[in-house]
C-alpha positions in Angstrom: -20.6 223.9 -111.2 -18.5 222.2 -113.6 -17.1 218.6 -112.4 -14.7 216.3 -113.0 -12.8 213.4 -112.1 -9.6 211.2 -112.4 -12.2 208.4 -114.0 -13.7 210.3 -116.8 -12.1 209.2 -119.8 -11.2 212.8 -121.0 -10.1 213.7 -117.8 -6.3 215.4 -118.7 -8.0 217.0 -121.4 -10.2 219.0 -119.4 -7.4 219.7 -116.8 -6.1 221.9 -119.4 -9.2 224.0 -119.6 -8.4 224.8 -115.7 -5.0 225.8 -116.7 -6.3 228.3 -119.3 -4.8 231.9 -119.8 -6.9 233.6 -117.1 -8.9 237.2 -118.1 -5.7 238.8 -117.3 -4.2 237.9 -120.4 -7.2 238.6 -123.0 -6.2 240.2 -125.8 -9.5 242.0 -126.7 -9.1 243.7 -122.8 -5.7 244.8 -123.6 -6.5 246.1 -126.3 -9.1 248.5 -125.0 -7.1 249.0 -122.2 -4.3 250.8 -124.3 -6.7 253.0 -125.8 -7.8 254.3 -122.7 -4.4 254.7 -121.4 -2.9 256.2 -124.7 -6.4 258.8 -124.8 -5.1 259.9 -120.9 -1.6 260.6 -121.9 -2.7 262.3 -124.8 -5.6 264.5 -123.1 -5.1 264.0 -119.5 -8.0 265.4 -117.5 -10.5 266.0 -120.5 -10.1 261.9 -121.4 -10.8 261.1 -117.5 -14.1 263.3 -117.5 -15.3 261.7 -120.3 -14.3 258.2 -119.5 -15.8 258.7 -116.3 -18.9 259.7 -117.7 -19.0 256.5 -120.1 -17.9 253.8 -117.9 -19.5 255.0 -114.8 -21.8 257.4 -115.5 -21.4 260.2 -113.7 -20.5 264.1 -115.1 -17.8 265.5 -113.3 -15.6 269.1 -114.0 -12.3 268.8 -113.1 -12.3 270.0 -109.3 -15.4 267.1 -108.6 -12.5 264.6 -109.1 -11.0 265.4 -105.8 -12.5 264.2 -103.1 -12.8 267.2 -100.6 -11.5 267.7 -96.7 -15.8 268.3 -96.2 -16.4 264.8 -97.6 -14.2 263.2 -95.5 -15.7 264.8 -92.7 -19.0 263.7 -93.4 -17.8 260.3 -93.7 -16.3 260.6 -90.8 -19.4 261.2 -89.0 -21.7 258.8 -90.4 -19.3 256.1 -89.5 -20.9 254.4 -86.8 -19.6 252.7 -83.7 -19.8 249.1 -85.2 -18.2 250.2 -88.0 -15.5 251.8 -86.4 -14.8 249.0 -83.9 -14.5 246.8 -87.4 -12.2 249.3 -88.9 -10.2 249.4 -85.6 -9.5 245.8 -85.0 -8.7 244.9 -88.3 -6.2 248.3 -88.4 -4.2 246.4 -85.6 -3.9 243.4 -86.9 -2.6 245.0 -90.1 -0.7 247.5 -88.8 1.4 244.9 -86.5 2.2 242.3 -89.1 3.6 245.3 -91.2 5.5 246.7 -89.0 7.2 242.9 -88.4 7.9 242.6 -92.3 9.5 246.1 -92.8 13.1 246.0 -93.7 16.1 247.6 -91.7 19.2 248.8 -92.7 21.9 246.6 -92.5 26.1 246.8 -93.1 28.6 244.4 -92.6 32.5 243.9 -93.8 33.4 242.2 -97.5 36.2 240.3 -97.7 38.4 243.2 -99.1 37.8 245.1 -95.3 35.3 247.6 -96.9 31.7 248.4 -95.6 28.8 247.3 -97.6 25.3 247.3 -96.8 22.0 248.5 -98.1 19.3 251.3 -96.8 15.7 251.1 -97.4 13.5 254.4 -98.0 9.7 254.6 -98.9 9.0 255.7 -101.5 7.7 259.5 -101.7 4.4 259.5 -103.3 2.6 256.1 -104.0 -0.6 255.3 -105.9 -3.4 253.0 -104.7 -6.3 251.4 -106.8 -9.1 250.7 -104.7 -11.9 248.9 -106.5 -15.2 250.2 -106.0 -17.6 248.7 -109.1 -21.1 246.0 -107.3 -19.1 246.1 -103.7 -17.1 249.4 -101.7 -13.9 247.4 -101.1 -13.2 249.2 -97.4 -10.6 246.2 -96.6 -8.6 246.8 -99.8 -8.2 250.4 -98.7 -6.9 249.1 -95.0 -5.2 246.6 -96.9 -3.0 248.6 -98.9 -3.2 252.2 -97.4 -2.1 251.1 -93.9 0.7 249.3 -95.4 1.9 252.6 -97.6 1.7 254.6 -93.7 3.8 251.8 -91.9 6.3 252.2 -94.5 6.4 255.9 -94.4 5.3 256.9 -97.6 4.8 260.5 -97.2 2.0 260.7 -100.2 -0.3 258.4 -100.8 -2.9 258.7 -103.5 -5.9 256.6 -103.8 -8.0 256.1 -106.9 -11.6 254.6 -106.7 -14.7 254.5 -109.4 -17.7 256.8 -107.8 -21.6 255.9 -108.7 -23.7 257.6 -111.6 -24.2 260.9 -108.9 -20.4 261.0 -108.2 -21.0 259.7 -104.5 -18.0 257.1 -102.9 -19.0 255.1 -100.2 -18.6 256.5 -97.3 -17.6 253.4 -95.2 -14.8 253.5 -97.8 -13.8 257.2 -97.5 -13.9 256.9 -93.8 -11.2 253.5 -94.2 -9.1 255.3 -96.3 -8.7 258.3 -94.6 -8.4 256.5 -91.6 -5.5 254.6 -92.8 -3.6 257.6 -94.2 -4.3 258.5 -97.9 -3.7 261.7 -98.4 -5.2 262.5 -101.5 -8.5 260.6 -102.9 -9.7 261.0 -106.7 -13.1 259.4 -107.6 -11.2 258.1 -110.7 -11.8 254.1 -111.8 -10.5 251.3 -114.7 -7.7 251.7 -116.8 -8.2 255.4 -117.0 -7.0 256.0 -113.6 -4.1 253.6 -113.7 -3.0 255.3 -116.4 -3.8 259.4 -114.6 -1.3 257.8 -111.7 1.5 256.6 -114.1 1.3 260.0 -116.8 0.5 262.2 -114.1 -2.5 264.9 -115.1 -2.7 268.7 -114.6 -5.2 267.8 -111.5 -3.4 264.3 -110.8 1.0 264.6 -109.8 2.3 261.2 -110.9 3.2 258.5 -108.8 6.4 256.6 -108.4 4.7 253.3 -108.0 0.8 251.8 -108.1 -0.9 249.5 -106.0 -4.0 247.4 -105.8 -5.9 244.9 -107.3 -8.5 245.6 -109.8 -11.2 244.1 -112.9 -9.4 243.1 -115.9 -9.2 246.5 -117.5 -7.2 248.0 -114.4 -5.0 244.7 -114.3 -4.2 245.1 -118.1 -3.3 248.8 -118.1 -0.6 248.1 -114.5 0.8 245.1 -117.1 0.8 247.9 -120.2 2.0 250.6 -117.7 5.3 248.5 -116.2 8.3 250.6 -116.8 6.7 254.0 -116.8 5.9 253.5 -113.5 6.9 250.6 -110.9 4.1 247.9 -110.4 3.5 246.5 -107.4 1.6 242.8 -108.9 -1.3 241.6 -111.2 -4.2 241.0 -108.7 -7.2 240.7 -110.4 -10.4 238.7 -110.1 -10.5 237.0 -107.1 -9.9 233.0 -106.6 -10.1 230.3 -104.0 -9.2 226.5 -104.1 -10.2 224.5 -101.6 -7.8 221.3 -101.3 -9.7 218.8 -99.1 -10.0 215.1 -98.1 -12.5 212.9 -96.5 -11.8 214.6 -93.1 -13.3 217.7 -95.2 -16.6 219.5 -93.9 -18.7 219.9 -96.9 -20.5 223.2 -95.7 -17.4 224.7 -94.7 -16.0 224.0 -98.2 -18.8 225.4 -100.1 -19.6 228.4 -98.1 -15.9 229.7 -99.0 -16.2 228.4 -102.9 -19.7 230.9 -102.6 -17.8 233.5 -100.6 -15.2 234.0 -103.3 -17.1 233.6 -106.4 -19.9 236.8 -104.6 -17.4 239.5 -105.9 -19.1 239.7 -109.5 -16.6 240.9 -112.2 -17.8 237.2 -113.9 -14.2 236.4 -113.9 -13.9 234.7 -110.3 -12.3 231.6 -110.1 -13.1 228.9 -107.5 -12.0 225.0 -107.4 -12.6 222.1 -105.0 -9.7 219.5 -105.3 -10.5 216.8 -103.2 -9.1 213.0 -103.0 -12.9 212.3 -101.7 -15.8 211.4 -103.7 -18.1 211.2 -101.4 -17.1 215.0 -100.3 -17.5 216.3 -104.3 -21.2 214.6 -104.2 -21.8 216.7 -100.8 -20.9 219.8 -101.7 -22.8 220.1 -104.8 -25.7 219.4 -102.9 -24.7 221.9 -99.6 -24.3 224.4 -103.2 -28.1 223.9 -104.4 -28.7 224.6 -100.4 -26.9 227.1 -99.5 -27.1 229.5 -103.0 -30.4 230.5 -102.6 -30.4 232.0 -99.2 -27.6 234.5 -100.8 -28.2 237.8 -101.7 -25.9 238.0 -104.7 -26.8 234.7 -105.6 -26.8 236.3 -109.3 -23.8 236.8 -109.7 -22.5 233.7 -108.1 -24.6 231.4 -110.2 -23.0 232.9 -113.5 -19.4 232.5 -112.0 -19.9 229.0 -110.8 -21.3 227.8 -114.5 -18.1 229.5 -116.0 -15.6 229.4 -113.6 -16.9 227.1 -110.9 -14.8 223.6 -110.4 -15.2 220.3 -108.3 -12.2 218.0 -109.2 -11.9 214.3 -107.7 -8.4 213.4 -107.8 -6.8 209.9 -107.1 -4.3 211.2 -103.8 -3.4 213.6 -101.8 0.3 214.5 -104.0 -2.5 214.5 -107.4 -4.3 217.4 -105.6 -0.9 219.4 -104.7 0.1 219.1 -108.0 -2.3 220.7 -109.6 -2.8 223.0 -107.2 0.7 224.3 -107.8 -0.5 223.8 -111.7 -3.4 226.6 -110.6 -1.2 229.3 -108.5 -4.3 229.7 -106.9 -4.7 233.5 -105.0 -5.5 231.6 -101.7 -5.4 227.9 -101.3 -7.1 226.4 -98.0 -5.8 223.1 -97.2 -8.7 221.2 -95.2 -7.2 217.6 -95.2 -5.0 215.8 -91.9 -2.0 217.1 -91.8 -2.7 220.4 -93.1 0.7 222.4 -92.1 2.3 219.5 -93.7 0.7 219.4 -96.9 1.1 223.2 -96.8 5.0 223.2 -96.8 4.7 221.6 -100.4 2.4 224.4 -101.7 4.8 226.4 -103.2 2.8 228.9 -105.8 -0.5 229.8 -104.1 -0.8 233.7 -102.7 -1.8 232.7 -99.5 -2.5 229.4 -97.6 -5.2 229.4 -95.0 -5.0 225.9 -92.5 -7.8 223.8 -91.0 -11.5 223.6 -90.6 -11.5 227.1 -89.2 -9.3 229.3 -91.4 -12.0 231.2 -94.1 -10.0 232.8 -96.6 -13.0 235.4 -95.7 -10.5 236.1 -92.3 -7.7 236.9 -94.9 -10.1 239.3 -96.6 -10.6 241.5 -93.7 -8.8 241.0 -90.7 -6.2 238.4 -90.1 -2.7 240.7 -90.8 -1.5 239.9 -93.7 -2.6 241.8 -96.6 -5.2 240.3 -99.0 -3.9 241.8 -102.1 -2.4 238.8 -103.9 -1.5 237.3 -107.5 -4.1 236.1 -109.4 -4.5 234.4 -113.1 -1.4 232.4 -112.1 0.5 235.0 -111.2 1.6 233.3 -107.8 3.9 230.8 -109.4 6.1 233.8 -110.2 4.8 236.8 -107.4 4.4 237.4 -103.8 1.4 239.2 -102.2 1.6 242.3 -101.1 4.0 243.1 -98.4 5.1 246.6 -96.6 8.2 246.2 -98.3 7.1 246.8 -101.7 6.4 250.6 -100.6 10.1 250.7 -99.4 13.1 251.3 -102.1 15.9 249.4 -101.7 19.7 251.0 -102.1 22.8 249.1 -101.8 25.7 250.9 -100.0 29.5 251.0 -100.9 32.2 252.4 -98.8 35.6 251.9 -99.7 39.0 252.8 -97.7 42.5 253.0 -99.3 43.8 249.9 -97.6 40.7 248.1 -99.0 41.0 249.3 -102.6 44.3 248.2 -102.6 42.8 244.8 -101.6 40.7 244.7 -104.0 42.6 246.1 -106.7 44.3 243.0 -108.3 40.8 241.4 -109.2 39.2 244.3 -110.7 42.1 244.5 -113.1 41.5 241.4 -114.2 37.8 242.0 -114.7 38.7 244.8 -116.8 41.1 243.6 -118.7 39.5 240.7 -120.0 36.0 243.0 -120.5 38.5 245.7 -122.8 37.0 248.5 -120.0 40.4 250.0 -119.4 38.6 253.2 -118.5 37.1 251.4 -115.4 40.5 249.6 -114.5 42.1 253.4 -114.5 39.6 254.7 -111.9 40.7 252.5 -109.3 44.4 252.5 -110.0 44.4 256.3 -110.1 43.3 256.3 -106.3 45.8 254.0 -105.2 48.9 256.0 -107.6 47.0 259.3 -105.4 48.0 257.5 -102.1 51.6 257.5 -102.4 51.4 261.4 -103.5 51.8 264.2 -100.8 50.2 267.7 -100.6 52.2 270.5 -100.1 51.7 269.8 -96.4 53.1 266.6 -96.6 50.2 264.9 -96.1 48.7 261.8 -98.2 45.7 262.9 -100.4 
């Protein structure tokens, strides 16, 4: 791994590097990224057969891109009981701290006497990304999918990359399903970003996508904003550990590993510790611990590019550039954690104490583990159930409120030169005083 401390005498300079534009923002990906997405709009189905077969090798017609009632089934029955007890207790946990964070319908009186309030639908048809590539993402689907079904979206469409024989894991089919996708493509990458925001003659488009995804997928949701609504950027996945002296050193670099395992090479993990003595440990427990690993491979090459141990002077030196980092989760292993936690204010999601892996946020804590990444955090949330609901603000006006109301809307008008808007308003009140040839007031 790459270190660093407050003592080198280059040591803001190579802060910066940390703070670098992250693979989300790579030109030469976006750029292939809007190929692939201008090739689906222009040839829909044809482009995703033969962008499947390039990127992941498998020759599909057109009806092997739906995943059929059959194959569920057989996922469904090789699912075994361990795997199903998994499945199960981490659908609880998810499924309960939705259910907490969806949002209600509210009204309530302005000041003019009128009711105003707002209602919240799901959204009809959603699309889900659910990475497949060195790892069969089963929590993502949970993760996402359950969230979509708690919210009450009545279609929800999951896209995930098959292998070179068309197979998807069935561990993930069985998740999926299980959650409530009703419709699964074994469609990957930018291509199938872009089949859920054009829509195909074998894929209906979506109102909105979800998911996180490589750096292709993450660049084509960025390119695709405004076509279709985008949930966030999540992309490669990232961890900093903020720790002091209290730290333990095996703790800290078991989680560093944990998150740098994934293997898209653009992982990003950082140690920010006030504790030299800590730094020195864990790049020892690292050399211990890496070799035992089974994707030690792809760890190694993340940890030489992306891999960071940073002594800082104090404890507000490390929050401050861990703010500087947005990191996607941020455990805080240092006394006082919840304190230290309350001034965190960009990371995606804060795990507390010696025995809080972000590995628990992954797969069965609650909340979901779909989160900003790149930096993203400084300026978006994690996912949340409410992202799958629409929002619509409600107006209802009576005549005795209008009228109360009247007087400043005038003046809005008038000084905006909108006389046409002023007139609408003023032609309801005028209405009030007339009668209908019953003698009633219309």
């Amino acid at each position: 791994m790459n270190v660093i401390r407050h003592t080198d005498a280059n040591f803001t300079e190579r802060l910066q590097q940390l703070a670098a534009p992250s693979s989300l923002f790579d030109p030469v990906i976006e750029e292939r990224a809007r190929a692939i997405v201008e090739d689906v709009k222009i040839r829909g189905d044809a482009a995703l057969l033969e962008l499947t077969e390039r990127f992941d090798r498998a020759k599909l017609t057109v009806e092997q891109l739906t995943v059929t009632q059959a194959e569920f089934l057989s996922a469904a029955f090789k699912a075994d009981d361990s795997l199903r007890a998994a499945v199960a207790s981490a659908s609880k946990n998810i499924e309960a701290f939705s259910k907490k964070a969806l949002r209600k319908n509210w009204s309530a009186k302005n000041a003019h006497g009128a009711k105003v309030g707002e209602k919240f639908d799901p959204f009809q048809r959603v699309g889900i990304y659910i990475p497949g590539g060195t790892a069969p993402l089963m929590s993502t689907a949970l993760m996402t999918i359950t969230l979509a079904r708690v919210a009450g979206c009545k279609e929800i469409v999951v896209c995930t990359p098959c292998g070179p024989t068309g197979e998807i894991n069935p561990g993930l089919l069985y998740a999926a399903r299980l959650a409530g996708a009703t419709e699964v493509y074994r469609l990957g990458g930018a291509q199938a970003i872009a089949a859920m925001a054009y829509g195909t003659a074998t894929i209906k488009r979506v109102q909105k996508i979800f998911g996180p995804g490589n750096p292709y997928v993450v660049a084509a949701k960025r390119l695709l904003f405004g076509q279709v609504a985008i949930d966030l950027l999540p992309g490669p996945s990232e961890v900093l550990v903020l720790a002091d002296e209290t730290a333990n050193s095996k703790f800290a670099t078991a989680d560093l590993l944990a998150q740098a395992e994934h293997g898209s090479g653009h992982e990003r993990v950082w140690l920010v510790t006030t504790s030299g003595k800590l730094l020195k440990e864990v790049e020892k427990e690292i050399g211990l611990q890496l070799p035992k690993l089974s994707r030690r491979d792809f760890i190694q090459k993340d940890l030489e590019k992306n891999g960071w141990l940073i002594l800082v002077k104090n404890l507000d030196e490390a929050i401050k550039l861990t703010n500087q980092l947005a990191p996607e989760h941020c455990e805080i292993m240092a006394r006082g954690a919840s304190k230290v936690a309350e001034k965190i204010v960009t990371a995606g999601a804060i795990f507390l104490g010696s025995y809080s892996p972000t590995a628990l946020g992954d797969y069965v804590a609650g909340p979901s583990h779909t989160l900003p990444t790149g930096g993203a955090g400084a300026s978006f949330a994690g996912l949340t159930v409410d992202q799958f609901q629409r929002r619509t603000s409600v107006v209802e006006y009576d005549r005795t409120s209008l009228k109360k109301g009247l007087t400043a809307l005038q003046k809005f008008a008038d000084v905006e030169g909108l006389d046409a808007h002023k007139r609408s308003a003023e032609i309801r009140v005028e209405g009030a005083k007339a009668k209908t040839k019953a003698g009633r007031k219309i």
